[in-house]
N, C-alpha and C positions, 0 to 999 in steps of 0.2 A: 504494500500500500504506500503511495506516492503522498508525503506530508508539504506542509508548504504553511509557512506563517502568515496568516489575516494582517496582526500586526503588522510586519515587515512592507504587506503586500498595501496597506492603507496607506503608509507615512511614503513609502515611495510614489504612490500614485499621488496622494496632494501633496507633495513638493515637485512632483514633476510638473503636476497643474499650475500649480503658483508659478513656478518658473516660465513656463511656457506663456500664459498670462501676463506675468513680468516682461518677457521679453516679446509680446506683442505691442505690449503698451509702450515699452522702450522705443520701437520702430516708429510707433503711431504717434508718441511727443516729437520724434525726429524729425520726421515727415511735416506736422502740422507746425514747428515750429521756424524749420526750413520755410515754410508756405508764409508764415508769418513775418519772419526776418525780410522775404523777398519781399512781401506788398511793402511792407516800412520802407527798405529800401529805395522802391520803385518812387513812394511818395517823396521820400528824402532827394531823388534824381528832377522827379520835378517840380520841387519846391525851388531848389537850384537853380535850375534852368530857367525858372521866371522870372528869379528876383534876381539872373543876370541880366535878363531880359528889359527888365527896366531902368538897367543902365546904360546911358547911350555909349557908342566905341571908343570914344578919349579914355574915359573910366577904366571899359575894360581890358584897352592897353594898360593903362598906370598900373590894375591890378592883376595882368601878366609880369608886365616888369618887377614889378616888386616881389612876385613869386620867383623869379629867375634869380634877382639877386637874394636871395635867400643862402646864405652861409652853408658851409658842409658839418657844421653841430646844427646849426636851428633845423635840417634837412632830418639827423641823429634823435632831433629831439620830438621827433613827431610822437604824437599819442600811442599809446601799445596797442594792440590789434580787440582787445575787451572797449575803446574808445572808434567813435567813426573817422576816419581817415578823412586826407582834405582828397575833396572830390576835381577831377581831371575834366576840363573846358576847352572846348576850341570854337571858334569864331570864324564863319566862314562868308563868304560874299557869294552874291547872287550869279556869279560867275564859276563858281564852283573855287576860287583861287580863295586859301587859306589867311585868312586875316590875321589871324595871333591866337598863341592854345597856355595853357599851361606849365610849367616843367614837369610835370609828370603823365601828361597828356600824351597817349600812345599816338606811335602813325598811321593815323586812321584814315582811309580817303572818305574824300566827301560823299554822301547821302541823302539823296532826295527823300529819303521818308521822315515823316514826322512820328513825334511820338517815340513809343518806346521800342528797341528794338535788341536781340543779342546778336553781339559780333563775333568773331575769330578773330585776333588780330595780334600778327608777330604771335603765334602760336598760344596765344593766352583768351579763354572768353573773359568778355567784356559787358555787361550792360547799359547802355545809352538812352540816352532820351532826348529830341530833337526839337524844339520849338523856331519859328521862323517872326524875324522882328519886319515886318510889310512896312511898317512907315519909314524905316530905315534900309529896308533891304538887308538884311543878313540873318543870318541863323548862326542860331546859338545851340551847338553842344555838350553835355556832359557826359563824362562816363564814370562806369566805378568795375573796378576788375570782380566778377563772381566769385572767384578765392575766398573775397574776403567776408562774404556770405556765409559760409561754407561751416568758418569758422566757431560763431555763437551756438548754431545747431551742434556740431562737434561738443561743444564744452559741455551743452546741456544735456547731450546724449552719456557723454561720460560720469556725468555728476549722479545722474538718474541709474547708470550702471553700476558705480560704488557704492548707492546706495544700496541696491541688490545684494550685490556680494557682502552686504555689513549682514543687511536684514536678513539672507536667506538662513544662514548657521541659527541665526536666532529663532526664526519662523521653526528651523526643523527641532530644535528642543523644543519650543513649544509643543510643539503637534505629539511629536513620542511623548510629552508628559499629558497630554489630553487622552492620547489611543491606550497608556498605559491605566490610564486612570479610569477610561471605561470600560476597558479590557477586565477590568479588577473580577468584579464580581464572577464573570466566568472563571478567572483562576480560583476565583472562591469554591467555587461549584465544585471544580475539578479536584480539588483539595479534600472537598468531602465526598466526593466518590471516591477517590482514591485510599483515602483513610477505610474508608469501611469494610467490616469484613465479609467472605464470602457468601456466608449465611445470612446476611444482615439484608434481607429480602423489601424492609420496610420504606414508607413513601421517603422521596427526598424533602425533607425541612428545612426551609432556607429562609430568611427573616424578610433581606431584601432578593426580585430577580428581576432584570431589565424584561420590560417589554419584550423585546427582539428574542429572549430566549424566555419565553414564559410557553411557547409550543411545544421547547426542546424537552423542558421542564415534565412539563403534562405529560408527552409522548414516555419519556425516561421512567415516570411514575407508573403508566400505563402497561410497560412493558415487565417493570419490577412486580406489579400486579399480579399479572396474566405468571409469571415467571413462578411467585408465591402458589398460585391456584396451580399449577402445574408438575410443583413439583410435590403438595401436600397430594396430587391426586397417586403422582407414583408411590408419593410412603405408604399412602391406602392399598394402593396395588400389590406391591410389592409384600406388605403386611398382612393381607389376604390372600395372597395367592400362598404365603407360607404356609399359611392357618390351613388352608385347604389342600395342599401336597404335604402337609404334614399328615391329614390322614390317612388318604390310601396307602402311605409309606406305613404307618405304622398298623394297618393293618395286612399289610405282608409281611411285616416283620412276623407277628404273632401266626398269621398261617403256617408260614417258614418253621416256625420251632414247634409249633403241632405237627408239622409231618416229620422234624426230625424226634420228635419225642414219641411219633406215634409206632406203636408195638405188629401192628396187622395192616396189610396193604390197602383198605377197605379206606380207613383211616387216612391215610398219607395220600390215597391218591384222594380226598374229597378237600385235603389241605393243601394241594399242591394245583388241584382246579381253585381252588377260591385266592391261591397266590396268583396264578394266569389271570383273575381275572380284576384282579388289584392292581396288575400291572397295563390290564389294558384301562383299567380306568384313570389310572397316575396318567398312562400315554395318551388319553383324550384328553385329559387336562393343560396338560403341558401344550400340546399343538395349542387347544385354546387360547392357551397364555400367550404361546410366541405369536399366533395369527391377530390377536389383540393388539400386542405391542408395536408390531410389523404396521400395522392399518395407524398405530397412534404416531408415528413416525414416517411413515412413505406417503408420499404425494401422490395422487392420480397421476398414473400414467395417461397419455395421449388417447384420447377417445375414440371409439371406432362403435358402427353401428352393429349393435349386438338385440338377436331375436330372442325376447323374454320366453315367448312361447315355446321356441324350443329348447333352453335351459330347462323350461321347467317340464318336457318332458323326455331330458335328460337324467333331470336328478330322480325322476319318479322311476325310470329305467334300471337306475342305479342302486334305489334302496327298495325294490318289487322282491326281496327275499326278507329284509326285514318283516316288512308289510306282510308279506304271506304267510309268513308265523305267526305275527299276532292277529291274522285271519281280519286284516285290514284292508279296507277296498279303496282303493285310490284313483282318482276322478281328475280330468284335465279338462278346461273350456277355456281357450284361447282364442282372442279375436285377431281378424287377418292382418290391422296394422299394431304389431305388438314389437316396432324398432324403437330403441333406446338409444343412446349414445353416452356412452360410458364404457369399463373395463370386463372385458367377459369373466375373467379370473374370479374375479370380486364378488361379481354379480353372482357365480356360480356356488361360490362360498353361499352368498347369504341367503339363496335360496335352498342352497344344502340344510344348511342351520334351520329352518322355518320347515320342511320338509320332516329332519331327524325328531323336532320337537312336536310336530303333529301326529309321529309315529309314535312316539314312542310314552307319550303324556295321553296318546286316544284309548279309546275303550278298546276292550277284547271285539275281535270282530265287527269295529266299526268303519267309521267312513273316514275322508279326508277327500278334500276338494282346492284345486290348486284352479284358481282363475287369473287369466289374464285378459284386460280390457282397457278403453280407453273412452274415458271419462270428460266432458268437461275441458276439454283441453288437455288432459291431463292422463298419463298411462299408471294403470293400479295394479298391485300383483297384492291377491287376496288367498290364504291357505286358514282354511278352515278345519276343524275338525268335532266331532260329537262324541269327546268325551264326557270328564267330568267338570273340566272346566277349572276355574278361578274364583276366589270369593272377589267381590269387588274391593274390599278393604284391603286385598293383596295386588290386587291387577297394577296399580299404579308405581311396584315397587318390581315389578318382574323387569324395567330393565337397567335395575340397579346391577352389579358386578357380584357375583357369589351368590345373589338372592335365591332359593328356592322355596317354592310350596312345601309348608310339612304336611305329612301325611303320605306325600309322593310314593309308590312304589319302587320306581323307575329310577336308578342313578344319574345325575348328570352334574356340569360344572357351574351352571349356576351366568354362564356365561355366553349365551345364546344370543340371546335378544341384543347385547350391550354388541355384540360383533354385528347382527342386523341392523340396530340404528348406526354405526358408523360406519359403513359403507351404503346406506341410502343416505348419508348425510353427503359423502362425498360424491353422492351423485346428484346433490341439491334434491334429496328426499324426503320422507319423513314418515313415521312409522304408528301406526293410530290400530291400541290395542280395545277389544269388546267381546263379544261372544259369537258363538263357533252354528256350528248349522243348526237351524228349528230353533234356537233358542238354549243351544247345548252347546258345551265344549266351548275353546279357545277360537278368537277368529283375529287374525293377525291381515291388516292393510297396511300396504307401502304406494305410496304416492308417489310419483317424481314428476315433477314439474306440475303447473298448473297454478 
């Protein structure tokens, strides 16, 4: 059997989830704040671009030149890249010929489009924004290299990933102290099952049990039940079946030492027939037993369509020397649809058994009537007989295990009926005891189905 830990298997699945999660949302801040930097940007490009625009060209020569003369530290001492950079201008005439740009103004050639636009330019993209001054005639450019875009997304991606890697080791103690903590109570469980001992048959008692295992709970109780009623029925069994091979044993013992004590042949051989016939009755017992035990432990075999009718005038076939001794007349009426589906073996048994007891429980010279018919939806196998029958204050207990009628003439184990109800049970049957022909004798019905 293949084990695998719930535990194990919970805390890895939500950290894997978190993570996963995590790192959706990592992409998704990136993404959206890439989108964000770029609109600022774009607005920042043409905010620029106006308010060169309202300056007429003497200006914005003055404020090229004074860009150019700009020192190689004030150049050093530009803002760090967390700051916006000074943005790159070029000033172009209606002619297409370059009027004045910035020092940091790439070599861009001119462009009739207005608006915003991205470049390639000297292998670097660029973002621009073009406005045209009509009353003046020229257009005004700016640009701003997208690198430097790139950048704030990067920083905010990485801040958002340290915090991961801080948060996740913590998220994962949390969580193993959550799963251990409600993990508890089944180790609770398991602790008391495990302590108890073999015998110890009794419900589970448990103060507190989650929800989630309050099925496991009942089913566990259920089975501890069924397990109690199961095995008190074997100490019965096993307790009664000694009580009862304890006598035919001991009375072959005493036949045994009467034939050896006995003096004349006369003697020994009426002690040595009444040992034969202790031994056949120990040896009816015992098959009973083992054919009992056999039926309380084996499964229906695979079903096949098996004809009641002629079992049952097989078994009548089979015991027509009993019958004819005790000057027993034996009757069969079987109807044409008399197919069951069930095991023949079985079925064979427990119409032997309903058979031997109609023989051998009937009167001298009476009758015995085996039907088969179908009923109501329902097929019936009815064995009747006109003996002396059953008080009703006993009928109820014939098919307890061991039970016999006293007064019986007739030896047997007491064990008939209890092998008859449990293979019509396992053929979804059921067994409905009353009285036998006219109003006389035993009459035994079995139903199946219906």
């Amino acid at each position: 059997m293949k084990t695998f830990s719930v535990r194990r298997r919970l805390l890895v699945m939500l950290l894997g989830s978190l993570a996963l999660v995590w790192i959706v949302m990592l992409g998704f801040g990136y993404q959206k704040a890439h989108e964000e930097i770029h609109e600022l940007s774009d607005a920042r490009l043409q905010q620029a671009a106006r308010t060169l625009l309202v300056l007429d060209l003497k200006r914005l020569t003055r404020l090229a030149q004074a860009d150019e003369n700009r020192t190689e530290d004030d150049t050093n001492n530009v803002p760090d890249e967390q700051e916006a950079p000074p943005l790159a201008f070029q000033a172009w005439g209606s002619d297409g010929r370059l009027l004045l740009d910035s020092v940091n103004a790439p070599d861009a050639p001119y462009t009739t489009t207005e608006g915003y636009a991205t470049r390639r330019i000297d292998g670097k993209d660029w973002r621009s924004y073009s406005v045209q001054d009509h009353k003046h005639d020229y257009r005004v450019t700016v640009l701003e290299p997208l690198s430097i875009r790139d950048h704030p997304a990067r920083e905010l991606a990485g801040r958002m990933g340290q915090v991961l890697l801080i948060a996740l080791p913590l998220l994962a103690l949390l969580v193993w102290i959550s799963i251990r903590q409600g993990f508890a109570p089944l180790a609770r469980m398991s602790t008391a099952i495990a302590a108890r001992d073999a015998g110890n048959l009794e419900p589970l008692q448990l103060e507190r049990v989650p929800q989630e295992a309050a099925a496991l709970v009942r089913a566990l109780n259920a089975l501890l039940a069924r397990l109690a009623r199961s095995l008190d029925q074997e100490r019965a069994f096993t307790a009664d079946a000694a009580h009862e091979l304890r006598t035919p044993l001991a009375a072959i013992k005493v036949q045994a030492e009467v034939a050896l004590a006995a003096q004349d042949e006369t003697t020994r051989r009426q002690a040595i027939g009444q040992v034969i016939a202790g031994v056949d009755r120990a040896t009816h017992l015992a098959q009973q037993l083992l054919l009992l035990a056999r039926l309380e432990h084996t499964a229906l075999p695979v079903r096949q369509s098996v004809d009641l009718g002629q079992l049952a005038a097989s078994a009548i076939a089979r015991r027509a020397d009993e019958a004819l001794a005790k000057g027993i007349e034996c009757e069969l009426v079987a109807g044409s649809d008399c197919i069951l589906p069930g095991d023949p073996d079985m079925l064979t048994i427990l119409i032997d058994n309903l058979l031997d007891n109609a023989i051998k429980y009937g009167g001298q010279g009476g009758h015995v009537a085996i039907r088969v018919l179908r009923e109501g939806g329902a097929l019936h196998l009815v064995v009747e007989d006109d003996g002396d029958g059953v008080a009703n204050t006993a009928l109820d207990r014939l098919r307890d295990r061991f039970f016999r009628v006293e007064g019986q003439p007739s030896p047997g184990s007491g064990l008939g009926l209890s092998i008859v109800e449990k293979i019509a049970r396992a053929h979804d049957g059921c067994v409905e005891l009353g009285s036998g022909m006219a109003g006389r004798g035993l009459g035994v019905r079995v139903r199946f189905g219906g």
